[in-house]
C-alpha positions in Angstrom: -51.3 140.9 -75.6 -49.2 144.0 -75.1 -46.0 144.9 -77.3 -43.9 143.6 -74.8 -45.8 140.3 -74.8 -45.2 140.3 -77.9 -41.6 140.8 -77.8 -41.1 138.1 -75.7 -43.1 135.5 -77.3 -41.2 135.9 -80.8 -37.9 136.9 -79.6 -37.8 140.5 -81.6 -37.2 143.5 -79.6 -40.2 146.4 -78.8 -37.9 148.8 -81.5 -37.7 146.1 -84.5 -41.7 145.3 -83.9 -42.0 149.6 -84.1 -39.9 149.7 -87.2 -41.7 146.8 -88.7 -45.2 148.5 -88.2 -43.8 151.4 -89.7 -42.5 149.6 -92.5 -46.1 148.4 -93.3 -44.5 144.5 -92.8 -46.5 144.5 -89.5 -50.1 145.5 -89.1 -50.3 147.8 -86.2 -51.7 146.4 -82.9 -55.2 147.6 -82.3 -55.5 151.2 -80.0 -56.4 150.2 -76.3 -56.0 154.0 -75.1 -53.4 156.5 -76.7 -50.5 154.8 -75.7 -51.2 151.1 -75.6 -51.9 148.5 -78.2 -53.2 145.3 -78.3 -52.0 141.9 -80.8 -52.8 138.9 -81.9 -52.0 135.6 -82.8 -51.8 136.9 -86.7 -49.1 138.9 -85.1 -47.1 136.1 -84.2 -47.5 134.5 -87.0 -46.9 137.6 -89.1 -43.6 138.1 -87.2 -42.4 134.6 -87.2 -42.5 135.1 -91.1 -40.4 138.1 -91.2 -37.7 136.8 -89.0 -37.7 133.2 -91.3 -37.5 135.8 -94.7 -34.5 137.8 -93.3 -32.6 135.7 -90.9 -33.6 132.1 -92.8 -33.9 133.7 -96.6 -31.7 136.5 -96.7 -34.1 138.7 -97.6 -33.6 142.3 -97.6 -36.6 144.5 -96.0 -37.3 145.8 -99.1 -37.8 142.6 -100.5 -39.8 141.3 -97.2 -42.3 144.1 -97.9 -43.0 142.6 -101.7 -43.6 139.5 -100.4 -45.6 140.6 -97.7 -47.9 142.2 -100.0 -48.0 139.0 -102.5 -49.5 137.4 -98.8 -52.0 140.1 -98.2 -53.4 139.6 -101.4 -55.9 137.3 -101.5 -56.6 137.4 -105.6 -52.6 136.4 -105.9 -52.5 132.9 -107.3 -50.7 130.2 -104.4 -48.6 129.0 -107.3 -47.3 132.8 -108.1 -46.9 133.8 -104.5 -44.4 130.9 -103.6 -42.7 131.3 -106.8 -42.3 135.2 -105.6 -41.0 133.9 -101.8 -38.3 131.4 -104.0 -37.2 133.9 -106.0 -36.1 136.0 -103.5 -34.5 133.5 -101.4 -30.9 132.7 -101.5 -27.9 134.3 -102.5 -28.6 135.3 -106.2 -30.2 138.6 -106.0 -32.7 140.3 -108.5 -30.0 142.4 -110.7 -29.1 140.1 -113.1 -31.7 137.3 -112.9 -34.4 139.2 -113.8 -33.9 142.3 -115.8 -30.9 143.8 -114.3 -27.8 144.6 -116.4 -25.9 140.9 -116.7 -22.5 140.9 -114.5 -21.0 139.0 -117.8 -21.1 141.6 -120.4 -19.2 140.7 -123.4 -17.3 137.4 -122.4 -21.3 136.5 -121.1 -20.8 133.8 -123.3 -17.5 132.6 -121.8 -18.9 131.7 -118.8 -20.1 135.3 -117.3 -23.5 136.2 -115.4 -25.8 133.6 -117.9 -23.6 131.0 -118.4 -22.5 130.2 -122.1 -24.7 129.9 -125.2 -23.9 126.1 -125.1 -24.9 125.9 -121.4 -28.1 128.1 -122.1 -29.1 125.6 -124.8 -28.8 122.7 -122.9 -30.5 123.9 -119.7 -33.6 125.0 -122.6 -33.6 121.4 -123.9 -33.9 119.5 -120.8 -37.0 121.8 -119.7 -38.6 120.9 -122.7 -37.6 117.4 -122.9 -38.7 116.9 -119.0 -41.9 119.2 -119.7 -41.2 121.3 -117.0 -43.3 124.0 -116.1 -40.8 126.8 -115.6 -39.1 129.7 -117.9 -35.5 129.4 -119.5 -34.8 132.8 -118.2 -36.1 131.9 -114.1 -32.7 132.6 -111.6 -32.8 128.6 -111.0 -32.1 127.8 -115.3 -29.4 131.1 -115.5 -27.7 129.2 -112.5 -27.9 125.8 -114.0 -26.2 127.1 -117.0 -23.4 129.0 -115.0 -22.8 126.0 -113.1 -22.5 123.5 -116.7 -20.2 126.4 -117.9 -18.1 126.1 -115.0 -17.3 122.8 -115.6 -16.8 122.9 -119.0 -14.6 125.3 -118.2 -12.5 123.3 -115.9 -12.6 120.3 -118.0 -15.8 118.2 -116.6 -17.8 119.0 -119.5 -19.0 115.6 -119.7 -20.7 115.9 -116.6 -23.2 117.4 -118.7 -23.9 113.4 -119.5 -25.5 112.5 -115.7 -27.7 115.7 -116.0 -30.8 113.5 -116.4 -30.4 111.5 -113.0 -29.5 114.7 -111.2 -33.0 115.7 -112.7 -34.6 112.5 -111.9 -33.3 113.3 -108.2 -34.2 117.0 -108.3 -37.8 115.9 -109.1 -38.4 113.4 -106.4 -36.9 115.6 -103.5 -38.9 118.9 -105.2 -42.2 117.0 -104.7 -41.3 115.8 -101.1 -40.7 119.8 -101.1 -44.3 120.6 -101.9 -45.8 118.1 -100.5 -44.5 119.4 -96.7 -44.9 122.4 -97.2 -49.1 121.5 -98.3 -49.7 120.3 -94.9 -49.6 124.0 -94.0 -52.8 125.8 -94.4 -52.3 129.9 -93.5 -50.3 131.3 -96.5 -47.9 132.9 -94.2 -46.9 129.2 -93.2 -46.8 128.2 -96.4 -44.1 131.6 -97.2 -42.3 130.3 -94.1 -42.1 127.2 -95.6 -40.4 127.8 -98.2 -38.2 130.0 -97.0 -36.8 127.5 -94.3 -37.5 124.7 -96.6 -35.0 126.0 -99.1 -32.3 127.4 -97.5 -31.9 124.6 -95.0 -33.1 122.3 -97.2 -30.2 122.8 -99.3 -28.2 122.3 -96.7 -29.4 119.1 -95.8 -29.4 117.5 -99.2 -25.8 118.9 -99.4 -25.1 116.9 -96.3 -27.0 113.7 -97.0 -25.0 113.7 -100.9 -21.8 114.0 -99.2 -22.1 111.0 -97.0 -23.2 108.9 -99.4 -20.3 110.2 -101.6 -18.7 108.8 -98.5 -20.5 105.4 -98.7 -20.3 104.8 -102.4 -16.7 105.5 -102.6 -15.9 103.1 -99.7 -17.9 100.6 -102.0 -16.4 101.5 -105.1 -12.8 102.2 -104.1 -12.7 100.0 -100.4 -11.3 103.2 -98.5 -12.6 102.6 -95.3 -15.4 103.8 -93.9 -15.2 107.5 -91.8 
Protein backbone atom coordinates (compact mmCIF):
# COMPACT_ATOMS: atom_id res chain seq x y z
CA UNK A 1 0.00 0.00 0.00
CA UNK A 2 0.97 3.57 -0.63
CA UNK A 3 1.67 6.23 2.21
CA UNK A 4 -1.68 7.47 1.74
CA UNK A 5 -3.13 4.02 2.14
CA UNK A 6 -1.57 4.01 4.87
CA UNK A 7 -2.68 7.11 6.35
CA UNK A 8 -6.04 6.29 5.96
CA UNK A 9 -6.09 2.90 7.36
CA UNK A 10 -4.51 3.98 10.80
CA UNK A 11 -5.85 7.38 11.05
CA UNK A 12 -2.21 9.31 11.29
CA UNK A 13 -1.57 11.86 8.74
CA UNK A 14 1.16 11.45 5.55
CA UNK A 15 3.52 14.20 7.76
CA UNK A 16 3.37 12.25 11.36
CA UNK A 17 4.05 8.78 9.24
CA UNK A 18 7.24 11.11 7.56
CA UNK A 19 8.35 12.27 10.92
CA UNK A 20 7.96 8.88 12.51
CA UNK A 21 10.29 7.23 9.74
CA UNK A 22 12.59 9.85 10.45
CA UNK A 23 12.51 9.31 13.95
CA UNK A 24 13.64 5.60 13.36
CA UNK A 25 10.00 4.61 15.23
CA UNK A 26 8.84 3.61 11.75
CA UNK A 27 10.70 1.48 9.30
CA UNK A 28 10.67 3.20 6.06
CA UNK A 29 8.32 1.77 3.37
CA UNK A 30 10.23 -0.14 0.65
CA UNK A 31 11.41 2.12 -2.69
CA UNK A 32 8.90 1.45 -5.56
CA UNK A 33 10.61 4.27 -7.88
CA UNK A 34 12.32 7.50 -6.37
CA UNK A 35 9.31 8.91 -5.13
CA UNK A 36 7.04 6.19 -4.03
CA UNK A 37 7.06 3.69 -1.30
CA UNK A 38 5.48 0.69 -0.57
CA UNK A 39 4.02 -0.83 3.31
CA UNK A 40 2.96 -3.45 5.01
CA UNK A 41 0.92 -4.95 7.45
CA UNK A 42 4.01 -4.63 10.04
CA UNK A 43 3.32 -1.07 9.28
CA UNK A 44 0.03 -1.04 10.66
CA UNK A 45 0.85 -2.78 13.29
CA UNK A 46 3.96 -0.86 13.98
CA UNK A 47 1.86 2.45 13.84
CA UNK A 48 -1.06 1.23 15.77
CA UNK A 49 1.62 0.85 18.65
CA UNK A 50 2.95 4.21 18.51
CA UNK A 51 -0.36 5.91 18.56
CA UNK A 52 -1.44 3.37 21.82
CA UNK A 53 2.26 4.53 23.56
CA UNK A 54 1.62 8.33 23.08
CA UNK A 55 -2.12 8.92 22.89
CA UNK A 56 -3.06 5.72 25.33
CA UNK A 57 0.43 5.76 27.59
CA UNK A 58 1.55 9.13 27.60
CA UNK A 59 4.62 8.47 26.30
CA UNK A 60 6.85 11.01 25.06
CA UNK A 61 8.63 10.29 21.51
CA UNK A 62 11.75 9.99 23.11
CA UNK A 63 10.53 7.50 25.23
CA UNK A 64 8.44 5.64 22.26
CA UNK A 65 11.89 5.27 20.48
CA UNK A 66 13.30 3.20 23.74
CA UNK A 67 10.74 1.07 23.62
CA UNK A 68 10.60 0.61 20.16
CA UNK A 69 14.02 -0.62 20.25
CA UNK A 70 13.37 -2.99 23.43
CA UNK A 71 10.71 -4.55 20.46
CA UNK A 72 13.19 -4.78 17.74
CA UNK A 73 15.33 -6.73 19.79
CA UNK A 74 14.81 -10.10 19.58
CA UNK A 75 17.63 -11.17 22.38
CA UNK A 76 15.50 -8.73 24.94
CA UNK A 77 13.84 -11.01 27.48
CA UNK A 78 9.51 -10.70 27.17
CA UNK A 79 9.55 -10.34 30.89
CA UNK A 80 12.15 -7.16 30.65
CA UNK A 81 10.50 -5.58 27.61
CA UNK A 82 6.97 -5.27 29.24
CA UNK A 83 8.43 -4.21 32.37
CA UNK A 84 10.28 -1.37 30.02
CA UNK A 85 6.60 -0.52 28.17
CA UNK A 86 5.08 -0.26 32.20
CA UNK A 87 7.53 1.77 33.33
CA UNK A 88 7.07 4.33 31.08
CA UNK A 89 3.43 4.36 31.15
CA UNK A 90 1.47 6.75 33.25
CA UNK A 91 1.95 9.89 34.75
CA UNK A 92 5.13 9.35 36.96
CA UNK A 93 7.97 10.06 34.71
CA UNK A 94 11.64 8.75 34.87
CA UNK A 95 13.29 11.78 36.97
CA UNK A 96 12.74 10.66 40.26
CA UNK A 97 11.78 7.03 39.99
CA UNK A 98 14.76 5.88 38.62
CA UNK A 99 17.92 7.78 39.22
CA UNK A 100 16.80 11.31 38.79
CA UNK A 101 17.29 13.87 41.65
CA UNK A 102 14.22 13.07 44.26
CA UNK A 103 11.50 16.03 44.18
CA UNK A 104 11.54 15.61 48.23
CA UNK A 105 14.92 16.57 49.19
CA UNK A 106 15.35 17.06 52.78
CA UNK A 107 11.72 16.74 54.18
CA UNK A 108 11.88 13.33 51.64
CA UNK A 109 11.13 11.68 54.66
CA UNK A 110 8.08 13.80 55.53
CA UNK A 111 6.25 12.64 52.87
CA UNK A 112 8.30 14.11 49.71
CA UNK A 113 9.14 12.34 46.30
CA UNK A 114 9.82 8.54 48.20
CA UNK A 115 7.42 8.67 50.62
CA UNK A 116 8.63 8.39 54.40
CA UNK A 117 11.16 5.97 55.86
CA UNK A 118 8.13 4.31 57.70
CA UNK A 119 6.24 4.01 54.45
CA UNK A 120 9.40 2.74 52.55
CA UNK A 121 9.70 -0.03 55.20
CA UNK A 122 6.49 -1.21 55.04
CA UNK A 123 6.07 -1.29 51.25
CA UNK A 124 9.79 -3.47 51.59
CA UNK A 125 8.12 -5.84 54.11
CA UNK A 126 5.07 -6.68 52.24
CA UNK A 127 7.31 -7.59 48.97
CA UNK A 128 9.12 -9.90 50.96
CA UNK A 129 6.38 -11.23 53.03
CA UNK A 130 4.16 -11.75 49.58
CA UNK A 131 7.48 -12.99 47.65
CA UNK A 132 7.08 -10.72 45.10
CA UNK A 133 9.20 -10.56 42.33
CA UNK A 134 9.84 -6.86 41.98
CA UNK A 135 12.50 -4.15 43.41
CA UNK A 136 11.82 -1.82 46.46
CA UNK A 137 13.15 0.99 44.46
CA UNK A 138 10.55 0.14 41.00
CA UNK A 139 8.18 3.53 40.38
CA UNK A 140 5.07 1.27 41.42
CA UNK A 141 6.80 0.58 45.47
CA UNK A 142 8.08 4.59 45.58
CA UNK A 143 4.32 5.33 44.81
CA UNK A 144 2.97 2.89 47.24
CA UNK A 145 4.95 4.47 49.90
CA UNK A 146 3.94 8.16 48.86
CA UNK A 147 0.50 7.11 48.83
CA UNK A 148 0.77 5.31 52.82
CA UNK A 149 2.52 8.59 53.70
CA UNK A 150 -0.27 10.57 52.52
CA UNK A 151 -2.50 9.07 54.66
CA UNK A 152 -0.56 8.94 57.57
CA UNK A 153 -0.35 12.24 57.05
CA UNK A 154 -3.93 13.08 57.04
CA UNK A 155 -4.68 10.85 59.84
CA UNK A 156 -5.63 7.30 58.04
CA UNK A 157 -2.61 5.81 59.01
CA UNK A 158 -4.32 2.70 59.98
CA UNK A 159 -5.31 2.10 56.69
CA UNK A 160 -1.98 0.72 56.45
CA UNK A 161 -3.98 -2.43 58.43
CA UNK A 162 -6.18 -3.58 54.98
CA UNK A 163 -2.90 -3.38 52.92
CA UNK A 164 -2.98 -7.21 52.65
CA UNK A 165 -6.51 -7.53 50.98
CA UNK A 166 -5.78 -4.58 48.67
CA UNK A 167 -2.78 -7.00 47.89
CA UNK A 168 -4.80 -10.02 47.71
CA UNK A 169 -6.95 -7.98 45.14
CA UNK A 170 -3.99 -6.39 43.29
CA UNK A 171 -2.80 -10.00 42.69
CA UNK A 172 -5.88 -11.52 41.29
CA UNK A 173 -6.76 -8.58 38.87
CA UNK A 174 -2.65 -8.43 37.90
CA UNK A 175 -2.84 -12.07 36.69
CA UNK A 176 -6.26 -11.50 34.76
CA UNK A 177 -3.69 -8.67 33.44
CA UNK A 178 -1.24 -11.15 32.00
CA UNK A 179 -3.15 -13.58 31.21
CA UNK A 180 -5.05 -11.14 28.33
CA UNK A 181 -2.49 -9.71 27.35
CA UNK A 182 -0.81 -13.72 26.58
CA UNK A 183 -3.40 -14.30 24.08
CA UNK A 184 -1.41 -11.92 22.00
CA UNK A 185 1.43 -13.41 20.06
CA UNK A 186 3.47 -10.39 17.98
CA UNK A 187 5.42 -8.43 20.68
CA UNK A 188 4.15 -5.24 19.42
CA UNK A 189 0.66 -6.51 20.57
CA UNK A 190 1.85 -7.59 23.50
CA UNK A 191 3.51 -3.59 24.09
CA UNK A 192 0.05 -2.41 23.01
CA UNK A 193 -1.33 -4.38 25.52
CA UNK A 194 0.01 -3.11 28.14
CA UNK A 195 -0.10 0.14 27.32
CA UNK A 196 -4.00 0.18 26.90
CA UNK A 197 -4.28 -2.46 29.45
CA UNK A 198 -2.93 -0.13 32.06
CA UNK A 199 -4.05 3.10 31.61
CA UNK A 200 -7.61 2.11 30.86
CA UNK A 201 -7.39 -0.60 32.96
CA UNK A 202 -6.94 1.72 35.84
CA UNK A 203 -9.66 3.36 34.94
CA UNK A 204 -11.94 0.61 34.87
CA UNK A 205 -11.05 -0.87 38.26
CA UNK A 206 -11.34 2.75 39.50
CA UNK A 207 -14.98 2.62 38.21
CA UNK A 208 -15.93 -0.88 39.13
CA UNK A 209 -14.42 -0.03 43.14
CA UNK A 210 -16.57 2.95 43.20
CA UNK A 211 -19.78 1.24 42.57
CA UNK A 212 -19.37 -1.25 44.69
CA UNK A 213 -18.34 1.42 47.28
CA UNK A 214 -21.84 2.42 46.19
CA UNK A 215 -23.37 -1.14 46.84
CA UNK A 216 -21.59 -1.92 50.13
CA UNK A 217 -22.47 1.24 51.72
CA UNK A 218 -26.22 0.93 50.71
CA UNK A 219 -25.75 -2.57 52.59
CA UNK A 220 -23.84 -1.28 55.38
CA UNK A 221 -25.46 2.06 56.05
CA UNK A 222 -29.23 1.42 54.03
CA UNK A 223 -28.70 4.76 51.99
CA UNK A 224 -30.52 3.92 49.10
CA UNK A 225 -29.38 2.65 46.13
CA UNK A 226 -28.13 5.45 43.13
Amino acid sequence: MRIGELSRRTGVSVPTIKFYVREGLLPAGRLTSPNQAAYEETHVRRLRLIRALIDVGGMSVAAVGEVIAAVDDPDRPLHDLLGEAARRIGPHSDEGASGGEPSGGEDEDEGGGLGSAEARKRVETLIDERGWRCRTESPASQALAVALTALDSVGHGRFAEVLDVYADAAEQVARVDLEYVAHHVAREDLVESVAVGTVLGDALFSALRRLAHIDASDRLFGGGAE
